[in-house]
N, C-alpha and C positions, 0 to 999 in steps of 0.2 A: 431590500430587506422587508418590504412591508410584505413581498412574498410569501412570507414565513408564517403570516399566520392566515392568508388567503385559501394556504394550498394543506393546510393545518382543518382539519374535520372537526369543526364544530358543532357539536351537535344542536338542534333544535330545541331536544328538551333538555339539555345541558344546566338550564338556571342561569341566573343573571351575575354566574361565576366562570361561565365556560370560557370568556375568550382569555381572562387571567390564568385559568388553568391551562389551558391550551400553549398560550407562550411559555408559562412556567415547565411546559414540557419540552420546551426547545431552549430554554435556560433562560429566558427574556425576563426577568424581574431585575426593581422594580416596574411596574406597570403603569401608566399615568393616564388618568380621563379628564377631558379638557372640554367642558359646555359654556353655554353662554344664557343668559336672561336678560329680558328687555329690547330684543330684535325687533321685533314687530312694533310698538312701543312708539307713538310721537313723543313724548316726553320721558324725562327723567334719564339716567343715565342707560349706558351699554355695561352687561358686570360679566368678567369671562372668569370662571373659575378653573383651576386644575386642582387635584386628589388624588393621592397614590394609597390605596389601603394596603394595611399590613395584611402579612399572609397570616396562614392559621383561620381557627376561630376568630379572632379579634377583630380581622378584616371581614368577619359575617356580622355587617349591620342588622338589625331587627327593624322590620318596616321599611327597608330601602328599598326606591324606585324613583321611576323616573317623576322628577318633581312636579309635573302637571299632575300626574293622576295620584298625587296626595293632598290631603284636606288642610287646610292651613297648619291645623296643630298637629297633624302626621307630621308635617315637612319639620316645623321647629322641633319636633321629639327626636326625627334623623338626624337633624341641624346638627345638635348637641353631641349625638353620639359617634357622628362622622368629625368633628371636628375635635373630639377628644381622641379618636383610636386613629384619624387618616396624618397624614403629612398631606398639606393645603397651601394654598394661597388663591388670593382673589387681586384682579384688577379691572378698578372702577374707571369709563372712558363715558366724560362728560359731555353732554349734548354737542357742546361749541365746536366738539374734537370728532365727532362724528359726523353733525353739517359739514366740517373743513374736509375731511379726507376721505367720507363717503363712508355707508355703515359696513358693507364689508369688507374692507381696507379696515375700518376699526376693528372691527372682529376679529379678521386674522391675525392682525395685531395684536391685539387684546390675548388670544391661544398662545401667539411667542413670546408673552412678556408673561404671563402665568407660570408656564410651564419654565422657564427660565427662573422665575422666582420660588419656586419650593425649595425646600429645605432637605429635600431629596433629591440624587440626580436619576433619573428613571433610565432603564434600557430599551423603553419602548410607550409608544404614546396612542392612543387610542382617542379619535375626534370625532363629536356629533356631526353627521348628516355628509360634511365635504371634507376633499383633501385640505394640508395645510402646510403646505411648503416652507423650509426653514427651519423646522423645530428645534434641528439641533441632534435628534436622536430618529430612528428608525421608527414611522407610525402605518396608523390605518384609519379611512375614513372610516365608522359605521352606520348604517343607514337606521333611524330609529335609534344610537346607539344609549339612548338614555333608556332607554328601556329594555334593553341587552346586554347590556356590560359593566358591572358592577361601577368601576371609578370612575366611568359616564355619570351615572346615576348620582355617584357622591359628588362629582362636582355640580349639576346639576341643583342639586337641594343647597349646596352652598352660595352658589349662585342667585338661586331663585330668594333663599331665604333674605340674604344680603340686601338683593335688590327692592325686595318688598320692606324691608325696615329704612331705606332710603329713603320707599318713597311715602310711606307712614308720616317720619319724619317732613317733606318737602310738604307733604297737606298741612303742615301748621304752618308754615312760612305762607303757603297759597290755595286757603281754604276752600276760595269760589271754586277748584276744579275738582275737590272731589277727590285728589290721588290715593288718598288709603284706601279708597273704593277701587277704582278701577287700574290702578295703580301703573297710569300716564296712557292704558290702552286704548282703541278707538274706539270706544263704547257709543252710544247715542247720547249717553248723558256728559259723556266730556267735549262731543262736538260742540256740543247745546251750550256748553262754557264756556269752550274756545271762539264759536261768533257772537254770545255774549260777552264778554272779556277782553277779548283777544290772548294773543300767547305770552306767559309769561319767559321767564329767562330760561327756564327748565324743556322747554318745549324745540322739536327738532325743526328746522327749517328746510331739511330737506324733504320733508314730505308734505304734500302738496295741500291736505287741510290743512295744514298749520299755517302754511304763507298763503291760501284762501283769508284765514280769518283772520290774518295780518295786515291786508289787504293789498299784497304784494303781486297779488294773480286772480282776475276774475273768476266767477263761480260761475258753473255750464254745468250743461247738462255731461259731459264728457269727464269733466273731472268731480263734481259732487263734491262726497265726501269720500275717495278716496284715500286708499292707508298710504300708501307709499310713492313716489316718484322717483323711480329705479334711476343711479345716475351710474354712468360709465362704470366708476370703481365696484358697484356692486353686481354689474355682473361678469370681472374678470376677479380670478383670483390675486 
């Protein structure tokens, strides 16, 4: 089934409506976009949202895009108006749950329990960057697809926005690191925290600064301050 909208002519300059249009042409509606925020991320949680926008107008948000390339208050301006006109849900996947079962294991999980939880059942599901086996419904990976396909984008901003009010929130509990700033990424100023400090309870242990400044694994020149220490689950689906 994911066929269907492979072999389906999307145009280039289509707008960031085409691939909705496109299955709405082969009768696939609802449509559902399934992103994630806080991947990259030593701390704070993993947030995987999913968004099915209405058709019509209503489903033409004002300012929507892929959530990086909006400016804080873009993103909360979309926030609002994706969450009043889309069918949504978000699910938050705590650091201890991501050390345990490896971040993309969390992830993918994190896409089937979203997508499972709206209040819509979709005919078809559209996912940032990789496949995602299990959905439940007929999808497509898209490459970039937050930046291509509408209910990308709205999950995206719902995602990104959630995640960053988390971790807003997590800087008053643990002020030394700074998170409303850099909001748990591997900034030079959060390293600077982490071997001053060490890691609090928010912080991932699979990645290899964090149990650096844990002092669970010596510092080399080889490992540094690297982001991540890729473990098995993350790199099978």
């Amino acid at each position: 089934m994911a066929e269907v909208l492979t072999r389906t002519t999307v145009r280039r300059d289509a707008g960031l409506y085409g691939y909705e249009r496109a299955l709405a042409r082969r009768g696939l509606t609802p449509v559902a976009g399934v992103d994630e925020a806080g991947r990259g991320a030593c701390a704070g949680p993993l947030v995987v949202a999913a968004a099915v926008l209405p058709p019509g107008k209503r489903g033409e948000v004002p300012g929507l895009a892929d959530s990086k390339l909006l400016t804080a208050l873009a993103r909360e301006r979309v926030y609002a108006q994706v969450i009043r006109r889309a069918a949504w849900s978000v699910v938050v996947i705590p650091p201890g749950e991501v050390d345990r079962i490896g971040l993309h294991v969390a992830n993918v999980q994190g896409m089937r329990r979203a997508l499972a939880q709206l209040p819509v059942e979709p005919a078809y599901a559209l996912t940032d960057g990789f496949p995602v086996p299990g959905l439940g419904v007929p999808g497509l990976a898209v490459w970039k697809g937050d930046r291509v396909a509408a209910c990308i984008a709205a999950a995206s901003v719902v995602a990104k926005v959630t995640r960053d009010r988390i971790m807003v929130d997590l800087h008053e509990r643990y002020p030394d690191y700074d998170f409303a700033t850099h909001k748990g990424y591997c900034t030079e100023a959060h390293q600077a925290a982490l071997m001053a400090h060490g890691p609090c309870p928010e912080h991932r242990f699979c990645y290899v600064n964090v149990r650096v400044a844990a002092g669970l694994e010596p510092l080399s020149v080889d490992n540094g301050v690297d982001l991540v220490d890729p473990t098995e689950e993350e790199l099978t689906a």
